[in-house]
C-alpha positions in Angstrom: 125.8 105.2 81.6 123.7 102.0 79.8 125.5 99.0 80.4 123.9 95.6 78.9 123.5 92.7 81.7 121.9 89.6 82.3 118.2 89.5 82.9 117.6 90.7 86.6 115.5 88.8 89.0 112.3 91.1 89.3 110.2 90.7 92.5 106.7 89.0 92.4 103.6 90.2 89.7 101.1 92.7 88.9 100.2 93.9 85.7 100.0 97.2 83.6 101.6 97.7 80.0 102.5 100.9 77.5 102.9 100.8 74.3 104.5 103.6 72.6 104.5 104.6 68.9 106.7 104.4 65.9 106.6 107.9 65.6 110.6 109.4 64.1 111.6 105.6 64.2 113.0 106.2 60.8 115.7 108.7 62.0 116.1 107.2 65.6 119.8 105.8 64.6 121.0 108.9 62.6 120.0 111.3 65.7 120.9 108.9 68.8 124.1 108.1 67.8 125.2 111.6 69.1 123.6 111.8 72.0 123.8 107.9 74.0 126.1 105.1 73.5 125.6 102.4 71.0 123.8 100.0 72.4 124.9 96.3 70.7 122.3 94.0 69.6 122.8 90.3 68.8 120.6 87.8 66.8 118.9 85.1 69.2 121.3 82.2 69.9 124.6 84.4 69.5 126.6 84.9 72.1 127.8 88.2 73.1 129.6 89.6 76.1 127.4 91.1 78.8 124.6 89.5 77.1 122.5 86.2 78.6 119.4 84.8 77.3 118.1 82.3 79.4 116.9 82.8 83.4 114.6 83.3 85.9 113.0 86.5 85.5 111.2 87.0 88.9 110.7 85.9 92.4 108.0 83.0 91.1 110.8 80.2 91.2 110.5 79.8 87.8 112.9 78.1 87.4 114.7 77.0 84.1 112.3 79.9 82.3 113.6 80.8 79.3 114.6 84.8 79.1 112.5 85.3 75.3 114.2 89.0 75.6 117.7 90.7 76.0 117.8 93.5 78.3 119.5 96.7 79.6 119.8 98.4 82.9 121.3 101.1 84.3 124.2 100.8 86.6 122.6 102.3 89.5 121.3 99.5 92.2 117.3 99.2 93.6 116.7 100.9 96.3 115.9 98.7 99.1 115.2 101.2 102.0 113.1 103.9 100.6 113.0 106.4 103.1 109.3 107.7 103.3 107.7 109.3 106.1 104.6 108.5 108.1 102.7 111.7 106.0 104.0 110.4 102.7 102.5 106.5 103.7 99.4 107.9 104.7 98.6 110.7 101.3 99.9 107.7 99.5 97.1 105.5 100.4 94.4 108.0 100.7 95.2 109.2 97.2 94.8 105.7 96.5 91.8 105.2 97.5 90.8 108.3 96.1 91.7 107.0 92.7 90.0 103.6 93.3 86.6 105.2 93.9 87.1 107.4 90.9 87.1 104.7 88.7 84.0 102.7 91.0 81.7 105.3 90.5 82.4 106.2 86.7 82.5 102.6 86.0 79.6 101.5 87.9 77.4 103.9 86.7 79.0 103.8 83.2 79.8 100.4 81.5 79.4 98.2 84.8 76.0 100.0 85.5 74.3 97.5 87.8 77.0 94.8 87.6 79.8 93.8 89.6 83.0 96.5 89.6 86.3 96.2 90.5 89.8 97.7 90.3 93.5 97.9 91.4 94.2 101.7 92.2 97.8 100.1 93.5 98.2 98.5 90.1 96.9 101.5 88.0 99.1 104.1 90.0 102.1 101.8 89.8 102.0 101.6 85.9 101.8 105.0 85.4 104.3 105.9 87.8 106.5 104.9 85.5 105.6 107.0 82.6 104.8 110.0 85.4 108.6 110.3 85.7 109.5 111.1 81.9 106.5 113.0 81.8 106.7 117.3 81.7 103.9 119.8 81.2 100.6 119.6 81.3 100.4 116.2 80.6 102.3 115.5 83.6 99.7 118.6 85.3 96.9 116.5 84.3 98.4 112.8 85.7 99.1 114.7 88.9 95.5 115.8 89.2 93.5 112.5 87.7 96.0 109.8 88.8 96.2 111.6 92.6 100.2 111.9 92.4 100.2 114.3 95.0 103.8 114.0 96.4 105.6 115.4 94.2 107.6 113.7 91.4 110.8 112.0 93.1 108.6 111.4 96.2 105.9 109.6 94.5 108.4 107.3 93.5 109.8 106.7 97.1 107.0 106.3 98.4 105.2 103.8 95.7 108.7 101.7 96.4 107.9 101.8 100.4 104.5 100.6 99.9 105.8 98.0 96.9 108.2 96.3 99.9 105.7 96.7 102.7 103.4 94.5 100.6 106.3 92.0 100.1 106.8 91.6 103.4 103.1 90.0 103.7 104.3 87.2 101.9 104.8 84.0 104.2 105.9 80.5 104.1 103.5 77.4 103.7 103.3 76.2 107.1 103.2 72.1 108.0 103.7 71.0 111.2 101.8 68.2 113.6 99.6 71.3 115.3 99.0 73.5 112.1 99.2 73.0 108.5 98.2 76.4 106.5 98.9 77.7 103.4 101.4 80.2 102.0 100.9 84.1 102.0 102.0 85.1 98.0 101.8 88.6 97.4 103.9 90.1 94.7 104.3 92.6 92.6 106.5 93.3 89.2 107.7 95.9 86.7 108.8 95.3 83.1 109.7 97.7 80.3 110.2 96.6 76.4 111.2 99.2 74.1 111.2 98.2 70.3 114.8 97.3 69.8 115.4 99.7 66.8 114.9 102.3 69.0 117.3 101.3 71.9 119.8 103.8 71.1 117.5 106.4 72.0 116.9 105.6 75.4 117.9 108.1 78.0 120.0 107.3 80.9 117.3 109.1 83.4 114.4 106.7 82.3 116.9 103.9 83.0 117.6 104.9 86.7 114.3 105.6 87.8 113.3 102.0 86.7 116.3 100.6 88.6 116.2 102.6 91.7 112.2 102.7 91.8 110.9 99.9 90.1 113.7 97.2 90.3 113.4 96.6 86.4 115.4 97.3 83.2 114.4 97.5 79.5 114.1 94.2 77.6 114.3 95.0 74.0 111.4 93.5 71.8 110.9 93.2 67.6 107.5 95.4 67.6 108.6 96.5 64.2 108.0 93.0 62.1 107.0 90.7 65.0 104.9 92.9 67.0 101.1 90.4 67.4 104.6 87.8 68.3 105.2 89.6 71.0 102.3 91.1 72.4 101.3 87.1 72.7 104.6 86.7 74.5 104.1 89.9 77.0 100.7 88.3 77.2 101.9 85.1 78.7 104.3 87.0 80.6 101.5 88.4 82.4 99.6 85.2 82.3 102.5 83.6 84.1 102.7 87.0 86.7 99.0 86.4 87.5 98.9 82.4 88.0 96.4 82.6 85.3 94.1 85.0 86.4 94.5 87.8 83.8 94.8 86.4 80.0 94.7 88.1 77.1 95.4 91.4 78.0 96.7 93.1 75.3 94.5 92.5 72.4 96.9 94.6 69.7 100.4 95.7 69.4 100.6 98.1 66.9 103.6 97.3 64.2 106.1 100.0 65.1 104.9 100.5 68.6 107.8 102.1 71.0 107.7 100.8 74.8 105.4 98.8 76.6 105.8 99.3 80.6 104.3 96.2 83.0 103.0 96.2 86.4 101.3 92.9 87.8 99.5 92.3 91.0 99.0 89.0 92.6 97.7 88.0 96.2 96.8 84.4 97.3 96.1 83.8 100.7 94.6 81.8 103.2 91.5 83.2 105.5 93.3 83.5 109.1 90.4 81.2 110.2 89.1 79.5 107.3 85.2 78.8 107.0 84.6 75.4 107.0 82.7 73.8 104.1 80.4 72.1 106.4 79.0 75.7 107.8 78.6 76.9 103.8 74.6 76.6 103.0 72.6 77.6 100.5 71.1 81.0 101.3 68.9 83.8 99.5 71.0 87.2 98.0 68.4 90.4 97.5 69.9 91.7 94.1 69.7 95.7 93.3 65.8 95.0 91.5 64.5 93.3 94.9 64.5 89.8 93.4 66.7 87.1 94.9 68.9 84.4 94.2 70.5 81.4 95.8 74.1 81.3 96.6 76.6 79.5 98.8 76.4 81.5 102.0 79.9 80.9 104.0 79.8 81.1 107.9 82.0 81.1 110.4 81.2 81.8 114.0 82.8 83.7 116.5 85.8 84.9 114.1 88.3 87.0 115.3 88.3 89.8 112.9 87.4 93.7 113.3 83.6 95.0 112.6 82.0 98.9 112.6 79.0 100.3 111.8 77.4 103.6 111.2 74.6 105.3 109.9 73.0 103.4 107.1 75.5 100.6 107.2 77.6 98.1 109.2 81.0 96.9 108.0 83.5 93.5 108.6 87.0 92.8 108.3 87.9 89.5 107.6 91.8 88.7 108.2 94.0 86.8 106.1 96.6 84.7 107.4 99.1 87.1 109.2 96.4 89.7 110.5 97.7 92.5 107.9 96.2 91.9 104.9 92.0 91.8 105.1 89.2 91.5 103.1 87.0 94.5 104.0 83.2 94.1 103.3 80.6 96.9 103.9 77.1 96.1 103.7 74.9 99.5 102.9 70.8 99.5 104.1 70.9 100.8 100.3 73.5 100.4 98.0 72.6 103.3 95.9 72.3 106.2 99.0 75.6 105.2 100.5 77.2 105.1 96.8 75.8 108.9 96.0 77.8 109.8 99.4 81.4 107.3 99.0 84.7 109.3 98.8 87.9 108.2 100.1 87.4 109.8 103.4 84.3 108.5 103.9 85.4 104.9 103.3 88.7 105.5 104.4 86.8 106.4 107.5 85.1 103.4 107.7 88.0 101.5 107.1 90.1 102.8 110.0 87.3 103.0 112.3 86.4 99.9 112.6 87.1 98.0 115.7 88.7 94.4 116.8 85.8 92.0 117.7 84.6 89.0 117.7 81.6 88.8 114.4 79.0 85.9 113.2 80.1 86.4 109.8 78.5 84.9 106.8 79.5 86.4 103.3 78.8 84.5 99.9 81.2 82.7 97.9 81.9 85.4 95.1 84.0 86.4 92.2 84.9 89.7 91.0 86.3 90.1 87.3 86.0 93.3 84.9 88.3 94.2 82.1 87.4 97.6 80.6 89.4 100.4 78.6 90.1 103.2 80.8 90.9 105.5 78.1 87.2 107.2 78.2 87.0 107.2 82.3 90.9 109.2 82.7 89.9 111.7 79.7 86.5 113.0 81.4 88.3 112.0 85.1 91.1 115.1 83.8 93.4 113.9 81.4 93.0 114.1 77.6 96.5 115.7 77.0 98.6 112.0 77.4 95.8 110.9 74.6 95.8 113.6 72.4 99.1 114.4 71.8 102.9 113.1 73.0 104.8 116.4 73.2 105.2 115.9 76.5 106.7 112.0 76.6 110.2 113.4 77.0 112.0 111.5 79.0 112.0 107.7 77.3 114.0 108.4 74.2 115.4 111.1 72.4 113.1 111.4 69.3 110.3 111.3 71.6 106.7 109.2 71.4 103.1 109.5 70.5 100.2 109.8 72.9 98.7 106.7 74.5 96.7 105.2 72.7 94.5 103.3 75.1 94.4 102.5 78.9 93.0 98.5 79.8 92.5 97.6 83.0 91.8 93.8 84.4 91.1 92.8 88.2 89.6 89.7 89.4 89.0 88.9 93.3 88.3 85.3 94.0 87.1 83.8 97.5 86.3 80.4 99.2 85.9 78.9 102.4 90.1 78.7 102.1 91.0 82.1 101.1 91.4 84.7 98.7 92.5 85.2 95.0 93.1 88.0 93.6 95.1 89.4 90.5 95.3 93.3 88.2 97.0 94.2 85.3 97.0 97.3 83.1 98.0 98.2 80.2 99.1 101.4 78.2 99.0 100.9 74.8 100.3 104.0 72.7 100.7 104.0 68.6 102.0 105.6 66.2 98.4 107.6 66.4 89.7 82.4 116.3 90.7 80.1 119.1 88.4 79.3 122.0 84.7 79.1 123.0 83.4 83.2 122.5 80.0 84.7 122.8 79.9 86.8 119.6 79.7 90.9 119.8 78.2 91.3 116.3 76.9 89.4 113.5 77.5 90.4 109.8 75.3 88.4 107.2 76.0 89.8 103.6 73.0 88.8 101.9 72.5 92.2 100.0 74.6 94.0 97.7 78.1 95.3 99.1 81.2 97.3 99.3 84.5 95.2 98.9 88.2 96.4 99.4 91.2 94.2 100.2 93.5 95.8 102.4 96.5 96.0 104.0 95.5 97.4 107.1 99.7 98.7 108.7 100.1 100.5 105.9 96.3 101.4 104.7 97.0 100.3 101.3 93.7 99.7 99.4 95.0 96.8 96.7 91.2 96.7 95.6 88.0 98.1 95.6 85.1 97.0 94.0 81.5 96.3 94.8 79.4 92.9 94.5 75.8 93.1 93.7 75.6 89.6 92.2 77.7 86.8 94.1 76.5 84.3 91.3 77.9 86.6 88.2 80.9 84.5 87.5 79.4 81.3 87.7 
């Protein structure tokens, strides 16, 4: 059954969108009418039972937001205690990973050839999860295949809401006190779905309780048919907002007409769990990929507490963030191109879990990571040109069915500092209607060449980026 409700609070942030097409929008009305309940509709500023405009829309204490959309949910309740097992966590994050270096190595040698990359396969996986469940044939073949859904459909969704809640659990409380003072953990994550509201009496029940039960969102219904550049600014800020800033712009065009748009945002600020002080950070020489150099603010900290491996042809550092789960990963390759020609997930997944607690010299550069490309090229050649060339196979959303996507964007940024770590994704679908203590150090780590980056969480393996910096100064 579709009920209408107040907008539900939605957990935390990341950020992916679809957009779906006009296509059969004409005789949506005449042909839903039979098959799912009316579903009422009210101009804004009208009152109606069931129906509430205005409140917080997330975990971001918000509060006094204004709601800018009415929504709809199913009756069925969010499951808090997903129930996957220990095989499920681990495929999950390997296939992950697997995903992550996918797009590394077709955009680094593609678009981002000799620049900075990164990506959120966490993000990416999550967006499309949602469109993966009202998904049949080959299209859905194809997503299994390029996307590494490799659990199986209902499982896939278990286990992406484990993981999801797992990550929420990171989050922890700023922390003042006469002995310590540190900053808060903020790690959250959200789902949104718009539909264009002339098509709300086509939605099917099914899509409705797989976004409740796995996603912890409803459907907010949006004018794309005569406000839809309106809205795409206000999904925009939506994001914006998700993303403390860090992602703007995403969307660059809502068709008119356009069906659905499906959101999943990423956010993580945290603090180092020993910060480098400012005092250590000098000014140091970075070899770039041509041999030549450049001077950037080399952070150091001495002694840390953190974990540290290294192999043939490369060592590798785990710097912990506050709580000693989450990390920022950092493997520094003899030569960036050899150990790239050789990088899957087991190797780095490998690495990864291999590496051992120990106390490291560390110094690493200041550095940020940003890239915003269209991923519509990179999942076509990766193994999946049905879900752009046709939508026969978008079933389960509404009844009249939708057009293939149209386009696939995909922004992450990483941010770091002698404090911590900033980091943010968000992708978008768009579819149309076409320390402590004195300690003699074991290792030292100085990152003063290009590198491997991946921030993880390392109880449950999860890989929330992956990326690689050849150029600490690029985003200055």
């Amino acid at each position: 059954m579709i009920e209408w409700e107040p907008p539900r609070h939605i957990r935390g942030m990341t950020s992916s969108k679809l957009l779906f097409p006009r296509r059969f929008a004409l005789a949506a009305f005449a042909l839903t009418a039979l098959t799912l309940p009316a579903v009422a509709c009210t101009e804004a500023g009208e009152e109606e039972e069931g129906v509430d405009d205005v409140g917080d829309d997330d975990g971001d204490d918000d509060e006094g937001e204004m709601e800018l959309w009415e929504s709809v949910h199913s009756e069925l309740d969010y499951d808090d205690q997903p129930d996957a097992d220990e095989v499920e966590r681990l495929d999950l994050a390997m296939d992950q990973l697997a995903l992550g270096l996918d797009l590394y190595h077709y955009m680094g040698e593609g678009a981002f050839e000799g620049q900075n990359v990164v990506n959120s396969p966490v993000s990416i996986q999550t967006a499309f999860g949602m469109l993966y469940g009202a998904t049949e044939g080959v299209t859905k073949t194809q997503m299994e295949s390029t996307l590494h859904f490799t659990l199986g459909e209902e499982r896939q969704h278990v286990a992406m809401n484990w993981q999801h809640l797992q990550l929420a659990s990171r989050e922890m409380p700023k922390l003042e006190s006469e002995f310590a003072n540190e900053d808060p953990v903020i790690l959250g994550t959200a789902n949104r779905a718009w539909i264009n509201e002339a098509r709300s009496e086509e939605l099917i029940p099914d899509f409705l309780d797989l976004l409740a039960v796995h996603y912890d969102t409803g459907v907010y219904l949006a004018d794309f048919n005569s406000n839809a550049d309106g809205e795409r600014i206000a999904i925009n800020g939506w994001v914006a907002d998700r993303t403390h800033g860090l992602v703007q712009d995403l969307i660059p065009v809502i068709p008119d007409g356009s069906s659905m748009v499906l959101v999943n945002t990423l956010y993580l600020k945290a603090p180092w769990a020993t910060p480098f002080e400012e005092f250590a950070t000098q000014t140091a020489s970075f070899t770039l990929l041509d041999g030549s150099t450049r001077d950037v603010q080399m952070m150091q900290q001495y002694a840390m507490n953190g974990y540290y491996g290294e192999g043939e042809g490369y060592a590798a550092v785990g710097v912990p963030l506050r709580g000693n789960s989450l990390e920022l990963a950092l493997v520094l390759p003899e030569d960036l191109a050899s150990f790239e020609a050789g990088l899957d997930a087991e190797t780095l997944g490998g690495i990864l879990e291999g590496m051992d607690y120990a106390t490291i010299d560390t110094s690493m550069p200041r550095f940020e990571l940003r890239a915003k490309a269209s991923l519509k090229q990179a999942l076509t050649d990766l193994g999946m040109p049905a879900a752009f060339d046709n939508g026969e196979d978008f079933t389960g959303v509404l009844t009249n069915g939708m057009g293939p996507i149209f386009d696939v964007i995909h922004e992450a940024v990483i941010l770091t500092d002698e404090g911590g770590i900033e980091a943010a994704a968000a992708t978008a679908i768009v579819q149309d209607e076409g320390g402590g203590g004195e300690l003699e150090p074991e290792y030292t780590f100085v990152a003063d060449k290009p590198f491997v980056v991946v921030v993880y969480d390392r109880p449950s393996r999860t890989p929330l980026f992956v990326g690689r910096v050849v150029d600490p100064g690029a985003g200055d």
